[in-house]
TORPA-4810 file (N, C-alpha, C, O; in nm, 3 decimals):
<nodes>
NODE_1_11.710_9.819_8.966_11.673_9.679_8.961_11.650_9.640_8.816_11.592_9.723_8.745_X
NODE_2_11.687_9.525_8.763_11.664_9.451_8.632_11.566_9.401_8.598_11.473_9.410_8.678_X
NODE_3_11.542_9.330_8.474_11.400_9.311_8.460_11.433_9.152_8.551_11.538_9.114_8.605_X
NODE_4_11.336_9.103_8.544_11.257_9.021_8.602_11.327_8.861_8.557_11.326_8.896_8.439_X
NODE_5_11.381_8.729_8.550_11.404_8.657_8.478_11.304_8.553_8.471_11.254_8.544_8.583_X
NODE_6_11.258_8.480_8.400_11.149_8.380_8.393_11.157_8.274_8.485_11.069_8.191_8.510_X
NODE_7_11.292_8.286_8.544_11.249_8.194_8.683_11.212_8.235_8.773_11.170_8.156_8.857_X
NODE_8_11.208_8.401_8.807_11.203_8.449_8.916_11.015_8.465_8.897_10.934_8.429_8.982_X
NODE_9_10.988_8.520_8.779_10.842_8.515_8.707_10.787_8.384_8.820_10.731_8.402_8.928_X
NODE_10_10.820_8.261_8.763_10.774_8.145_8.811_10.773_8.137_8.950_10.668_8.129_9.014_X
NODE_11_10.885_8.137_9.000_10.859_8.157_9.143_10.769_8.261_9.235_10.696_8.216_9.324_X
NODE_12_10.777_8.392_9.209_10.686_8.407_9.272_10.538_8.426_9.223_10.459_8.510_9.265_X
NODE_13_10.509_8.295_9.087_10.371_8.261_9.058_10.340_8.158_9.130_10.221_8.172_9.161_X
NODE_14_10.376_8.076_9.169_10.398_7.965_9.257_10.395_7.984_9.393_10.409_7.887_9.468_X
NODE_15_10.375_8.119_9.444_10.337_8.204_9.576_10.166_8.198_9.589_10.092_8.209_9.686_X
NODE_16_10.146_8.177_9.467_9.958_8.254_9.437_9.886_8.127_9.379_9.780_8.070_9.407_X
NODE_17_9.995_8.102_9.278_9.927_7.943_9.218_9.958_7.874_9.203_10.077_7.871_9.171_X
NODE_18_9.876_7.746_9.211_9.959_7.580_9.220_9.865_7.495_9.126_9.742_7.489_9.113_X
NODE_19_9.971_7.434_9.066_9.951_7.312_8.942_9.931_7.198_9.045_10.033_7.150_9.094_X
NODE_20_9.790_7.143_9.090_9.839_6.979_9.090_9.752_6.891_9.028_9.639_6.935_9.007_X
NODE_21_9.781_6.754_8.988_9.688_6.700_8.934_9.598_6.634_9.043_9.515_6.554_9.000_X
NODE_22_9.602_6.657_9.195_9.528_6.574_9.252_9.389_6.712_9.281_9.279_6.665_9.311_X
NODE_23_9.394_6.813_9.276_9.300_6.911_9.284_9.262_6.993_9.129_9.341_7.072_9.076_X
NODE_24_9.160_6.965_9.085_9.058_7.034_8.994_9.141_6.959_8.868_9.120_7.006_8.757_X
NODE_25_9.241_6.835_8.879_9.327_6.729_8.753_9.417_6.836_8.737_9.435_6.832_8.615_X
NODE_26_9.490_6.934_8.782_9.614_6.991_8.743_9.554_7.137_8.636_9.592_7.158_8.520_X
NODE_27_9.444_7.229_8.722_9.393_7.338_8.685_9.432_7.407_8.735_9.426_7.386_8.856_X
NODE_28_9.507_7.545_8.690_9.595_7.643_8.793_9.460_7.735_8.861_9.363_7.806_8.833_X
NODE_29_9.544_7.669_8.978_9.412_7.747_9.097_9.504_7.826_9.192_9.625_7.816_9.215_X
NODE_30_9.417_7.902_9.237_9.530_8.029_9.362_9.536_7.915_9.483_9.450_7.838_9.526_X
NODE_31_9.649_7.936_9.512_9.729_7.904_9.585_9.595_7.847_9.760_9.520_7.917_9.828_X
NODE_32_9.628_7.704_9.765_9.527_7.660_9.918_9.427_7.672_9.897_9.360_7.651_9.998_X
NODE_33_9.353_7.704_9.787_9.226_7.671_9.724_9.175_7.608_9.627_9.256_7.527_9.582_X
NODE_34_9.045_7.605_9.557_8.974_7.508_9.484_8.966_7.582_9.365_8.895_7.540_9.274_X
NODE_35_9.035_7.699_9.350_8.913_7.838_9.314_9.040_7.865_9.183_9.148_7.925_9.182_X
NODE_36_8.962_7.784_9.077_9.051_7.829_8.946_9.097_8.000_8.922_9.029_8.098_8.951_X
NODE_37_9.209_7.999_8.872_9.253_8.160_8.834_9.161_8.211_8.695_9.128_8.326_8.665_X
NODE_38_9.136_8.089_8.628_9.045_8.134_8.490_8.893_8.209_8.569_8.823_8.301_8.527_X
NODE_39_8.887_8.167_8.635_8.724_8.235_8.749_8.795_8.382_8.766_8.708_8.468_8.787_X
NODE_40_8.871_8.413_8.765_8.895_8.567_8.814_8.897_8.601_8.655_8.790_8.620_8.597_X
NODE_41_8.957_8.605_8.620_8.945_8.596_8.481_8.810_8.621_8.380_8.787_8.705_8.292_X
NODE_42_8.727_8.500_8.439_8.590_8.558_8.406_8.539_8.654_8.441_8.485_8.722_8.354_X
NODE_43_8.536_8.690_8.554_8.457_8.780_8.649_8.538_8.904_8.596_8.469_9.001_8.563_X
NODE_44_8.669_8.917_8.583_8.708_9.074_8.477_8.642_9.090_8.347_8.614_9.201_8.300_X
NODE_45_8.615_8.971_8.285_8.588_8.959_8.110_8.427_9.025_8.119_8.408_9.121_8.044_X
NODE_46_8.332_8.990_8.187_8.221_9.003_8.244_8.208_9.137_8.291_8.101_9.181_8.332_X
NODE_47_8.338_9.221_8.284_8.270_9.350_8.350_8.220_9.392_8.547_8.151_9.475_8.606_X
NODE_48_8.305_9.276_8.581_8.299_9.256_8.730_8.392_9.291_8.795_8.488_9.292_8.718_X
NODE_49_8.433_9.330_8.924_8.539_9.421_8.950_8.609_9.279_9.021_8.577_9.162_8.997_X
NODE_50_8.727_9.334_9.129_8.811_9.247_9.204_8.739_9.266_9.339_8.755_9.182_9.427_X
NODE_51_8.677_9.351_9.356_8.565_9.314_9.460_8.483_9.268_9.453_8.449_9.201_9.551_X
NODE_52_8.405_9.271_9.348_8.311_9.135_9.317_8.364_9.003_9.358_8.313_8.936_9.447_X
NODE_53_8.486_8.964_9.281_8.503_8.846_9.315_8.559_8.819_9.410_8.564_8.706_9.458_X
NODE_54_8.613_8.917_9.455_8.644_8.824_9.658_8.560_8.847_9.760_8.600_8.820_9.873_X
NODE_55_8.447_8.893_9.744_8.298_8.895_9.814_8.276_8.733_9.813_8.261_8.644_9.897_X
NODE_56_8.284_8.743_9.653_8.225_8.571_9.625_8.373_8.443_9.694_8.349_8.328_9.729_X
NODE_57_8.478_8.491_9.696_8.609_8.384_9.708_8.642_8.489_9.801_8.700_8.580_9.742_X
NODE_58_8.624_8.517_9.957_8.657_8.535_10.033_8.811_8.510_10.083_8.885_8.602_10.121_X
NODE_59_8.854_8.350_10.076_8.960_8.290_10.130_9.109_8.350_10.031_9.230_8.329_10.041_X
NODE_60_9.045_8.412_9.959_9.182_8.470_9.825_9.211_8.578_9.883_9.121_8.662_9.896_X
NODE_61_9.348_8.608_9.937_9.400_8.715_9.990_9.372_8.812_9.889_9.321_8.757_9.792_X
NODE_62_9.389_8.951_9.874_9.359_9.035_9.810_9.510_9.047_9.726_9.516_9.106_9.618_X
NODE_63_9.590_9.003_9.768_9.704_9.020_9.727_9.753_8.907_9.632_9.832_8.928_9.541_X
NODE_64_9.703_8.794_9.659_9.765_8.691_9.525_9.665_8.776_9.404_9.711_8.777_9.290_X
NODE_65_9.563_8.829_9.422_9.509_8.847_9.261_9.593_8.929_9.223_9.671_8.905_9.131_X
NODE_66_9.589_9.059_9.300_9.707_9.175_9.222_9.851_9.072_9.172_9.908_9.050_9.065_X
NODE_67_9.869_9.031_9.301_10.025_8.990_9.191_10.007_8.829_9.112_10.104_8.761_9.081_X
NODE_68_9.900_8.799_9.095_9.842_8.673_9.015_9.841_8.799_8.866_9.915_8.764_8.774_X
NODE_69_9.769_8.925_8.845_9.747_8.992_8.737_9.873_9.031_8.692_9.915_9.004_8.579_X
NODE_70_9.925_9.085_8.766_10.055_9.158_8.766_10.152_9.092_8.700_10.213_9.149_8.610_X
NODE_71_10.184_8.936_8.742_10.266_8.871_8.671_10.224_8.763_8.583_10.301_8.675_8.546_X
NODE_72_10.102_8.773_8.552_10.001_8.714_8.381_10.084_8.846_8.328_10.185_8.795_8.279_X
NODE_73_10.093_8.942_8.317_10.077_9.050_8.236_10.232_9.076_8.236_10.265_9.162_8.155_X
NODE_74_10.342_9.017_8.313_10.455_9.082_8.280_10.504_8.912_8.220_10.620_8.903_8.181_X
NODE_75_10.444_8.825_8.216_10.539_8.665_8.146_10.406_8.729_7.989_10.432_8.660_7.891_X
NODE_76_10.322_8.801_7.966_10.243_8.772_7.842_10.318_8.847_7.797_10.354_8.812_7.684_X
NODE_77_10.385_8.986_7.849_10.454_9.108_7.756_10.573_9.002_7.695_10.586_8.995_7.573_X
NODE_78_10.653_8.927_7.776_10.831_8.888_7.793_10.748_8.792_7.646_10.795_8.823_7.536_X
NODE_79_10.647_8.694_7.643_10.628_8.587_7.564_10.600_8.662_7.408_10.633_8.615_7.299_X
NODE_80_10.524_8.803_7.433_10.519_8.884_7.282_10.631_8.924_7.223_10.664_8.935_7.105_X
NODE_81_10.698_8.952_7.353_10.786_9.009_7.290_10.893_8.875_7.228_10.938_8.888_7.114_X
NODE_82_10.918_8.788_7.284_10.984_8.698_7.201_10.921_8.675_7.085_10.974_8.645_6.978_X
NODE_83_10.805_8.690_7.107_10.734_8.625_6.966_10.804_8.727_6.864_10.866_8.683_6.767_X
NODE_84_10.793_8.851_6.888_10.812_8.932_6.801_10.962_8.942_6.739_10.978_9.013_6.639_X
NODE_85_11.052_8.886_6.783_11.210_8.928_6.816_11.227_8.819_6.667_11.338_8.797_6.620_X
</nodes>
């Protein structure tokens, strides 16, 4: 299998998270919720696990965070690495 292309990136970010401006003015939140992705975010920066925070955000499948992390971390490598090129 090949790498990944930045549309395919997008699409299945768009599985986990949604841009709109009528919920939180267009704050990327996981997907059918209220519940910004920067909040998971905190709760790692903080030294808090991924069970911490879905104790607290119950309604977040366990699975959009992994592949919410998973593909932050494979569009940040593709964006360094352009930077770098």
């Amino acid at each position: 299998m090949g790498p990944v292309t930045i549309a395919e990136q997008r699409s299945a970010l768009a599985d986990v998270v949604t841009i709109d401006q009528e919920v939180l003015h267009g704050i990327p939140c996981f997907a059918n919720t209220r519940v910004p992705v920067q909040t998971l975010l905190d709760f790692l920066e903080t030294g808090e696990t991924i069970d911490d925070f879905l104790a607290v955000y119950p309604s977040i499948p366990r699975q959009h965070v992994f592949a919410f992390l998973e593909l932050s971390r494979d569009i940040a490598i593709d964006q360094l690495t352009c930077a770098s090129s």
